[in-house]
C-alpha positions in Angstrom: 55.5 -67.7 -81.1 52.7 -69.6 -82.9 52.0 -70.1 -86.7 48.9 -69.6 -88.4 48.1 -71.5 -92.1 48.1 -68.7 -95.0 44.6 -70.2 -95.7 43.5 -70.0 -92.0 44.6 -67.4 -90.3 42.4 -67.9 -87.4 44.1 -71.0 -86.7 47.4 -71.5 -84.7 49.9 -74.3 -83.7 53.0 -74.4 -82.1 56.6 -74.3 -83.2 56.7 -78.0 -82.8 53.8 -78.6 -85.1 54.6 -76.0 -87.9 58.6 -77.7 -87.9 57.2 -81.4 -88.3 53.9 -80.9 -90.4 55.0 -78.3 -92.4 52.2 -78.6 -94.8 48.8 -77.6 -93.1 45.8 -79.7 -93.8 43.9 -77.2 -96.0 47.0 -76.6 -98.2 48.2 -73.3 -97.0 51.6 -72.8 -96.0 52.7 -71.3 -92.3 53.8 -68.0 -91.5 54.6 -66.7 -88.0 51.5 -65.1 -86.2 53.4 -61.8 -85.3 57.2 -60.4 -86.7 58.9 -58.5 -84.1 60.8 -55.5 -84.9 64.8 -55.8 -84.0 64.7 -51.7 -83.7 66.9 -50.0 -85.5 69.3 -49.9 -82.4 69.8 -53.8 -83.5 71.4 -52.9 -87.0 73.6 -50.3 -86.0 75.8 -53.0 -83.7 76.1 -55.5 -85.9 78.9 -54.5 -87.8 82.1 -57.5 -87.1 79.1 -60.2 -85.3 79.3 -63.6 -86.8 76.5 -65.9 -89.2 76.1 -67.7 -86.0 75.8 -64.8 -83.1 73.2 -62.6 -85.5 71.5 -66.1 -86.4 71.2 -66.5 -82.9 70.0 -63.2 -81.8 67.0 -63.0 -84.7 66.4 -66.6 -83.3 65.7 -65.2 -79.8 63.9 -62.1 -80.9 61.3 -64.9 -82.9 61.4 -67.8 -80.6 61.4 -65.7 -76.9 61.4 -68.1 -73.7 60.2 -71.5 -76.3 63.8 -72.4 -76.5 66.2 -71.9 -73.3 68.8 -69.4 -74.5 71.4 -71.6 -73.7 70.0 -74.5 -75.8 69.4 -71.7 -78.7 72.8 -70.4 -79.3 74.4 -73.9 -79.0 71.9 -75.1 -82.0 72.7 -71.8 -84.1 76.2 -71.6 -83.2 76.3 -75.9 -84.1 75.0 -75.4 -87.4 76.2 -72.0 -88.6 80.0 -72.8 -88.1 81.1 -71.0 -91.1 80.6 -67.4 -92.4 78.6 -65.6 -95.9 81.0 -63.1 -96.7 80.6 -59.8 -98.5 82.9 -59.6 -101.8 83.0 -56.3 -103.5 83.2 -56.3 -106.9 82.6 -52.5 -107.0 83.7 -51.1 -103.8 80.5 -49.2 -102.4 78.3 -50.0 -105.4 78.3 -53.6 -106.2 79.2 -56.6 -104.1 77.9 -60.3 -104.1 76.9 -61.6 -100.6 78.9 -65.7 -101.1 76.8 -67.9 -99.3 78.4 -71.2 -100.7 80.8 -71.6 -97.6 79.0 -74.6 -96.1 79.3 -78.2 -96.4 77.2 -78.9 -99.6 78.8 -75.0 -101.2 75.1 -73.8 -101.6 73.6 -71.1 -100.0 70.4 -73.9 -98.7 72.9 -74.7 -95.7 71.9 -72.9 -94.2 68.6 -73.3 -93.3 69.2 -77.4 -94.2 71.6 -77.5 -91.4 69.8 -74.9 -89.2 66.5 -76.8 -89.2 68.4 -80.5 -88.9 69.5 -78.6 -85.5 65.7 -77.4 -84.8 64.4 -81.3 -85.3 67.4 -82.8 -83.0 66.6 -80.7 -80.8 63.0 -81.6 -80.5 62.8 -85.2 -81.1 65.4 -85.8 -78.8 63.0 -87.3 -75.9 60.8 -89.4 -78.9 61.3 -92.6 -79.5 59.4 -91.9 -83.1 61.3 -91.8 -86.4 61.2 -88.5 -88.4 60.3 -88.9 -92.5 61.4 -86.0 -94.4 60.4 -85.2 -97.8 62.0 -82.9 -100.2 62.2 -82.2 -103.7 65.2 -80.4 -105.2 66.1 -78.1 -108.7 69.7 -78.7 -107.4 71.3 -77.1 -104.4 68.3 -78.5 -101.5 69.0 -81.7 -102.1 72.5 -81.7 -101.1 72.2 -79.0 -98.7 69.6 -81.1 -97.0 71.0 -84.7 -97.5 74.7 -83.4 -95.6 72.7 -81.4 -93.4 70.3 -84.7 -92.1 73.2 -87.5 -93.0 72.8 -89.4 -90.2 71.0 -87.5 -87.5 69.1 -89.5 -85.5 65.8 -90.0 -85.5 65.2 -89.0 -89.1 65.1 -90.5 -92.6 65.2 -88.3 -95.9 64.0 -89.2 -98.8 64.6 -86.8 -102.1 63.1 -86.5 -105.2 65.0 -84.7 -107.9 64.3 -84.4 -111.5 66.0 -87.0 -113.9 68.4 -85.2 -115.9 68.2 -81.6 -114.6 70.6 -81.4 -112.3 74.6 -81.3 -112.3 76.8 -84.3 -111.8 78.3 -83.2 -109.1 74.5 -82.0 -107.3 73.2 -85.5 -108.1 76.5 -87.0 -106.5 75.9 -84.9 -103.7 72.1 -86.6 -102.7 72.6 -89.8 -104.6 75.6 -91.1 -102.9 75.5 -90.6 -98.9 73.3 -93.6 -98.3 72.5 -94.7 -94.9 69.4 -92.3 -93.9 69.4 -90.6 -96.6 67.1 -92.1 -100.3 67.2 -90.4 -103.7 64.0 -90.5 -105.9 64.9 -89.5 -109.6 62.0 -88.8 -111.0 61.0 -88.7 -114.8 59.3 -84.8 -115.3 59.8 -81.7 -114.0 61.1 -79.9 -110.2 57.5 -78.9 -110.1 56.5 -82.6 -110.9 58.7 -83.5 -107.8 57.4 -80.4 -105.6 53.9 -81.6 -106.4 54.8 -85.2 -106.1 55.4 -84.4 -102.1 52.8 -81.9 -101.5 50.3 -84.8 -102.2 52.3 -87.1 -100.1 51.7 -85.0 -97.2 47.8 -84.9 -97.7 47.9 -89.2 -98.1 45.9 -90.5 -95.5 47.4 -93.7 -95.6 51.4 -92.3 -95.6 50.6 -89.8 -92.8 49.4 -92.7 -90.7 52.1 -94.9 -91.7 54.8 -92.0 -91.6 55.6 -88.9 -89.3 56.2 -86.7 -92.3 58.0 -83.2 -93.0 59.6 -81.3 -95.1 62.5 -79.8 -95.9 62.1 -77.6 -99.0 61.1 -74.1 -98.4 57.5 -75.0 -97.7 58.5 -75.3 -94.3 59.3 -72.0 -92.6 61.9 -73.1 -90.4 64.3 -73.9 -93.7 63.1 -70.3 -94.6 63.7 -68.1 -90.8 67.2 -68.6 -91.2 68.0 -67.9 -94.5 66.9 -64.6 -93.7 70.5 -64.6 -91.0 72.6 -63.7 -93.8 70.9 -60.9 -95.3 71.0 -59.1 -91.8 74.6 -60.1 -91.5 75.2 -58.7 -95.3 74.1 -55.8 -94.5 76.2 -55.7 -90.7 79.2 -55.9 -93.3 78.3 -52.8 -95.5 76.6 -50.2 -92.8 79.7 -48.2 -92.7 78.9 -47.6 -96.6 75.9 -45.8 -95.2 74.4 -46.0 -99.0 71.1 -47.6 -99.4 71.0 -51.4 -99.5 69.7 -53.4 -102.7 69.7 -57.1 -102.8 69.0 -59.0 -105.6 68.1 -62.5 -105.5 68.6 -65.6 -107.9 65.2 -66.8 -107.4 63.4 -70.3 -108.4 60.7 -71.0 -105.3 61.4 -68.0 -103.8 62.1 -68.7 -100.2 65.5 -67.2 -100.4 64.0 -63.6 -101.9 60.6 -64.4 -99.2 63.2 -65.0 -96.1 65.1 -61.1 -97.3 61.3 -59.9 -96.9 60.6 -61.5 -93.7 63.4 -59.3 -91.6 63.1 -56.8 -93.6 59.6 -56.8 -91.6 61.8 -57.2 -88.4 63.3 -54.1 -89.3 66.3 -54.3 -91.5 66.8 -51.5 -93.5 66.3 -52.8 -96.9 66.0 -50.4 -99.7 65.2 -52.5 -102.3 64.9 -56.2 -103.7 65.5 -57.5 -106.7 63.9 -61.0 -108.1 66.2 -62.4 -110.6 65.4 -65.3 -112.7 65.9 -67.2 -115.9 63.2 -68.0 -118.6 61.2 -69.5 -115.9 60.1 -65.7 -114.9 56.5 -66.4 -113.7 56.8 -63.5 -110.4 58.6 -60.7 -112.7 55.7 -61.0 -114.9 53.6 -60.3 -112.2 55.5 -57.7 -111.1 55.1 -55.9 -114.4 51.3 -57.0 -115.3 49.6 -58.0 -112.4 48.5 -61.0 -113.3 50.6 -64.1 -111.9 50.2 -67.1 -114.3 52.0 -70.7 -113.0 53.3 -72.6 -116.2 55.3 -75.8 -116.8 58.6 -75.2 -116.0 61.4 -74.9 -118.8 64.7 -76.3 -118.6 68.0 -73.8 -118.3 71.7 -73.8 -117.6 70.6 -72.2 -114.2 68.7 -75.4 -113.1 67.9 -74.3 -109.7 65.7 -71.7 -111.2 63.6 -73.7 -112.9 60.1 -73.5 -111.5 57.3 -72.2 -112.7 54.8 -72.6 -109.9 57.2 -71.0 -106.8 55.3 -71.7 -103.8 56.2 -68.9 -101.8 54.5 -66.3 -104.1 51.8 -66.8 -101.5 54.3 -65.7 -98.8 55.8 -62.7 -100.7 51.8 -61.8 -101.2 51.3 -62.4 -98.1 53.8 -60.2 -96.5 52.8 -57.3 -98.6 48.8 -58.0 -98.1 48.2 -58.8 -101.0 48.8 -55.3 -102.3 50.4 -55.3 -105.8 50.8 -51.6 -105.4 53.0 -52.2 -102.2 55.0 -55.8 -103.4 55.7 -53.5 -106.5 57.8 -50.2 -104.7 59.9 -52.9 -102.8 61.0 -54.8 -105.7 61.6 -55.3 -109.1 62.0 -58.5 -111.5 63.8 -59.2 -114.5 64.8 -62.4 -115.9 67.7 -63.6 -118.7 67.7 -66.4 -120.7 70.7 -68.7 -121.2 72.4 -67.2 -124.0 72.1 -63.6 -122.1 73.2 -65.7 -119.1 76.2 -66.7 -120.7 77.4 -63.4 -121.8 76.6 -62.3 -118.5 79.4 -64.9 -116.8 81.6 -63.7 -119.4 81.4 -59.9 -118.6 81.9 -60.4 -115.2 84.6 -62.7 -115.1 86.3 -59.9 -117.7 85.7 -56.9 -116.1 85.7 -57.7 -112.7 88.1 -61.3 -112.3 84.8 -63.0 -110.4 83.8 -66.4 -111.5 80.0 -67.0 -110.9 77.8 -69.7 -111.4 74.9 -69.0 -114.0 72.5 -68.3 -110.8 74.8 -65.8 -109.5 75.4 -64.1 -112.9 71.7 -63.8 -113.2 71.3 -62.0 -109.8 74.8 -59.8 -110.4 73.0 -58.9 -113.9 69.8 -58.3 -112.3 71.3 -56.0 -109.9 73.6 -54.2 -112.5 69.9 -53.4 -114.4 68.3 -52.4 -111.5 71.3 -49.8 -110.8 71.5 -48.5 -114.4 67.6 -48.0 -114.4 67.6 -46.3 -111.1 69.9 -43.5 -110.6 69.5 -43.4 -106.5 73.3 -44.1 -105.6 72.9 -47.4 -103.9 75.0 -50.3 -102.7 74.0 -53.4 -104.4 74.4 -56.8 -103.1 73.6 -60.2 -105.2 73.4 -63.5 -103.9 76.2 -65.8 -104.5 74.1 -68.6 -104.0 76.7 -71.6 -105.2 80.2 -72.3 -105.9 80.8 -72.6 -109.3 82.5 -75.7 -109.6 79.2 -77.1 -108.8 78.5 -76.3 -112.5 82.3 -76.9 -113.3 81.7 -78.2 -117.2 79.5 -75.4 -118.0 81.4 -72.6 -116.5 84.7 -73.9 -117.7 83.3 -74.1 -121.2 81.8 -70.5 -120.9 85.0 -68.7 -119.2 87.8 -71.2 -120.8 89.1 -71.1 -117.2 89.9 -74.4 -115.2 87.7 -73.9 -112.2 88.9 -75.7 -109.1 86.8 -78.2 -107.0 87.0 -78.0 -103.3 88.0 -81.0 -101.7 84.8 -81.8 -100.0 82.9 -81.8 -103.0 85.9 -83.3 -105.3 85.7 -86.7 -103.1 82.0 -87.5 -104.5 83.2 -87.7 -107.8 84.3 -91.5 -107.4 81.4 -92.4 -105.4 78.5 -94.6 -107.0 75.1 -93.1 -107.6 72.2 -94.6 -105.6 68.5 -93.5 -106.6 65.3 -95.4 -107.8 63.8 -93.9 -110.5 60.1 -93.4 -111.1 57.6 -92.2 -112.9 56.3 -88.6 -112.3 53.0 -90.6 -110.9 52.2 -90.6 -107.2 51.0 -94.1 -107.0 54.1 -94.9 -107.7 56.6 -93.0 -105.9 53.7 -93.8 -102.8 54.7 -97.6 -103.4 58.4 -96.8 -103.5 58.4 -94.9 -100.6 56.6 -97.5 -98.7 59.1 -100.3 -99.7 62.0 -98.3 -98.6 60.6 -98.1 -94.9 
């Protein structure tokens, strides 16, 4: 398997390159140079296989003889010790796939603890240090700071957005220490996002630093995400109903990943891209004409960008072709107030509490189902647990949501972050100090 820059397609490098440069030189982003097909023999004997074994067996399908089998299903197996169940909320029509079963109760687990297991794996015969950069809405940050928490051979820095983020998310990358440094910066996620795109063009900090990424620039945090859409849809085959996802989306990796096998082959009828106010990708959906703008601030933080950067790999995927990107999915968006009600209804009529994200991708899935009269099975991202947004939902719901002990334990733990402007100079000199 090689990977070829969305800007130079002509141009190659190996799986080693794309996983620690993940940002090509002539700011493209990678994408695998072919996409095999699993067959549909593949999907019809998944039904009862685990995150981990599926994981594993779209892992061998991408990666053929680069990675000794042996090696391959320890990694996947390692970092995908816990399942993504299916929960029906409408048997056979609606369901929500939770994915917030990992360490940091985010569906970015994932491919956090999935990639952490590629780079061990790799830079276990180097004697050089690792720098990874991320920025985070929310859920990456943690996802990536327990997934990397003291691996060696790599530090993580973080940059997250001052103020837009939940208590418990900043507790969750602000309070690890040892490899692991939090940036809070003053502006936006897109301020942060485009803080560490133009750190890994720096001549200076590339020769200084062996950088990489973590956020969904780098495909290897997006390949596995794309696990437990296969495995949602190994739980509901005996449905035998046509398969809708629909996806909370912010950068759109998560939504880009559900594309990606559905390329290998997995019967995907529809997609769904559900977002807040921040709805920059339905609009294009609807007009055509995709227009990046500054990023507004919402209860459902993690959606809140407004320059994704994988709309060049959902383009890219469909070649370009509105016309083609358009019959395989749909946006919509809600703002808070509509997000709100949305929490409400479904905690009242079906007994689910979701976090505002997964209300927006159950509502989006709900409107896609009322507007569409194909009888389908409809399955929306759960993408975190909603005590990660305990104070809003509780306030919402006037239910006492319960913290899981794992995340409760950060509550008493003292923040550690420098915080800088939304400047590069600046967060280049902080970076360099902390080394």
């Amino acid at each position: 398997m090689r990977f070829y820059s969305t800007n130079s397609p002509d141009v190659t490098v190996s799986i080693q390159q794309a996983l620690f440069h993940s940002l090509p030189a002539d700011k493209g982003l990678y994408m695998p140079d072919h996409i095999p097909d699993l067959g549909p023999d593949f999907f019809k004997q998944i039904a009862g296989d685990s995150l981990a074994d599926i994981g594993f067996q779209v892992s061998k399908a991408l990666f053929g003889a680069e990675i000794a089998d042996a090696d391959l299903e320890e990694l996947t197996h390692s970092a995908l010790s816990f399942e993504t169940p299916v929960v029906a909320l409408e048997p056979g029509k609606l369901a929500v796939l939770e994915l917030f079963h990992g360490p940091s109760l985010a569906f970015k687990d994932v491919g956090a603890r999935y990639m952490a297991g590629l780079m061990s794996y790799f830079s276990k015969n180097s004697d050089s240090e690792v720098h990874i950069l991320v920025a985070t809405s929310g859920d990456t940050g943690g996802a990536v700071a327990m997934g990397f928490h003291n691996v060696p051979g790599v530090r993580v820095s973080i940059l997250y957005p001052s103020g837009r983020v939940s208590d418990l998310q900043e507790k969750q990358l602000t309070t690890l220490g040892g490899n692991i440094q939090a940036f809070e910066v003053d502006g936006s996620f897109d301020d942060c996002q485009a803080l560490v795109k133009q750190a890994f063009l720096d001549t200076e900090l590339n020769s200084r630093l062996a950088l990489s990424s973590a956020n969904s620039i780098n495909i290897f945090r997006l390949i596995p995400q794309g696990f437990y859409y296969v495995s949602a849809f190994g739980q509901v085959s005996h449905i035998h109903k046509p398969v809708v996802f629909s996806t909370p989306s912010g950068n759109f990796g998560n939504l880009s990943a559900g594309v990606l096998v559905q390329h290998m082959g997995l019967p995907v009828h529809h997609f769904v891209a559900a977002t807040n106010i921040n709805h920059v990708v339905p609009d294009y959906l609807s007009t055509g004409h995709y227009i990046p703008k500054e990023s507004v601030s919402t209860i459902s933080n993690a959606m809140d960008v407004g320059a994704p950067s994988n709309f060049v790999r959902l383009k890219h995927l469909f070649g370009d072709s509105l016309e083609l990107i358009s019959s395989q999915m749909s946006g919509c968006f809600f703002d808070d107030e509509q997000t709100k009600s949305g929490m409400q209804a479904i905690y009242q009529q079906y007994g689910y509490i979701s976090c505002p994200h997964t209300a927006i991708g159950i509502m989006g899935l709900q409107q896609f189902q009322a507007q569409h009269k194909t009888d389908t099975c409809g399955i929306a991202l759960a993408t975190a647990h909603p005590s990660k947004f305990k104070p809003l939902v509780e306030d919402v719901l006037t239910v006492e949501v319960d913290v899981p002990e794992r995340l409760a334990i950060l509550s008493e733990r003292v923040k550690q972050s420098i915080r800088i402007p939304a400047q590069f100079d600046a967060f280049k000199e902080s970076l360099l100090k902390t080394i």
